[in-house]
C-alpha positions as CSV (number, residue, x, y, z in Angstrom):
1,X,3.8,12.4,8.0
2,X,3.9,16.2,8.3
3,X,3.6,18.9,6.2
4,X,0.9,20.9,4.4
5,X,-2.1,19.1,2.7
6,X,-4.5,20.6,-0.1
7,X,-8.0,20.3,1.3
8,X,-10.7,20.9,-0.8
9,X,-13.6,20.1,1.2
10,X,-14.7,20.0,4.7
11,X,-16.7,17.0,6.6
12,X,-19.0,17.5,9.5
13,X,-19.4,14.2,10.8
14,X,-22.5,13.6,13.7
15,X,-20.8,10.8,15.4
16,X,-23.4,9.7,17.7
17,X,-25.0,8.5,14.8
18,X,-22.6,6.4,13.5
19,X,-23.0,2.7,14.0
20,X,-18.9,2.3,13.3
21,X,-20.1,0.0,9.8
22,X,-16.4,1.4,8.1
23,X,-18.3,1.4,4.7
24,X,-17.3,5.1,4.4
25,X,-13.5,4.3,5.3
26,X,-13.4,1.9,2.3
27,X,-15.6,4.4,-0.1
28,X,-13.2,7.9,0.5
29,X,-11.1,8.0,-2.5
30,X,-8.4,10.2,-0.7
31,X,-7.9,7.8,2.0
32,X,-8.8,11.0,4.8
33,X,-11.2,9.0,6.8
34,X,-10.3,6.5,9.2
35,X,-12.2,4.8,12.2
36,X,-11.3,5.8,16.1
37,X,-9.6,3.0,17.4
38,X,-10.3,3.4,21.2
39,X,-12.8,6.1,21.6
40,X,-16.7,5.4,21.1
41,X,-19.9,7.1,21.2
42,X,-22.2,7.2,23.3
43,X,-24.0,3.7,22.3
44,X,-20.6,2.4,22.0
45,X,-19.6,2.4,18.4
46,X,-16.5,3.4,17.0
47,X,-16.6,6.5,14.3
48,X,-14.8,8.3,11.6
49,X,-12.4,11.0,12.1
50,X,-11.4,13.2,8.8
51,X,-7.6,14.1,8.4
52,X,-6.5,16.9,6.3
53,X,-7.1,16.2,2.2
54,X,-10.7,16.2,1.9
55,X,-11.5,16.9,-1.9
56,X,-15.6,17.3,-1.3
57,X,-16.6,14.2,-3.0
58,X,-19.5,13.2,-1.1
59,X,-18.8,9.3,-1.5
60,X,-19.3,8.9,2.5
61,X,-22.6,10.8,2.3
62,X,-23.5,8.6,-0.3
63,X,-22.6,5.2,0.6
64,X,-23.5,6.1,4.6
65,X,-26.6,4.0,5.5
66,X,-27.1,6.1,8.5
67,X,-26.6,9.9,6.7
68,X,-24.4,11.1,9.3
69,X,-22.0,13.0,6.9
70,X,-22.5,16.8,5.9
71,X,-19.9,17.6,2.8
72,X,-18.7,21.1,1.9
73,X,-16.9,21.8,-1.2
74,X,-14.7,24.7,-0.6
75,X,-14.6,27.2,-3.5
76,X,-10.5,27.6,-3.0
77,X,-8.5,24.8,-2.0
78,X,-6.9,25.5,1.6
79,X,-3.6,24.8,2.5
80,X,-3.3,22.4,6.0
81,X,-0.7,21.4,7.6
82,X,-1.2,17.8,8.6
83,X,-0.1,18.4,12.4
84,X,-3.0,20.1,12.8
85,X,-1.6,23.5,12.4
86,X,-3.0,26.0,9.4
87,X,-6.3,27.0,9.0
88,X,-9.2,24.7,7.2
């Protein structure tokens, strides 16, 4: 899939606290988190990476057991392009 993406909000993600418990994959109503599938942290857990589409919901902040998500609702949506080109 390519192409630009409406993102509305922006994740910050502290993945070396992440215990890789996928409860925020399930809980993100866009469907723009998904769990690393090879690379860990450093106390070997797997973690969420965040794609383009992010409406600032909050639901992984608020369903994250270990508070390792910072959410930012962006006052304009921003146009991304999903192959990682364009500005977020």
């Amino acid at each position: 899939m390519s192409g630009p993406t409406l993102t509305r909000g922006h994740v910050v993600i502290d993945v070396e606290a992440c215990k890789g418990c996928d409860l925020c994959i399930d809980a993100c109503p866009p469907g723009v988190l998904t769990m690393t599938t090879h690379a860990v942290n450093r106390r070997g857990y797997r973690y969420p990476v965040l794609a383009p589409g992010c409406t600032g919901c909050k639901a992984c902040s608020q369903i994250c057991p270990d508070f390792v998500f910072q959410v930012y609702k962006l006052a304009e949506p921003v146009e991304v392009s999903v192959d990682g080109e364009g500005a977020p």
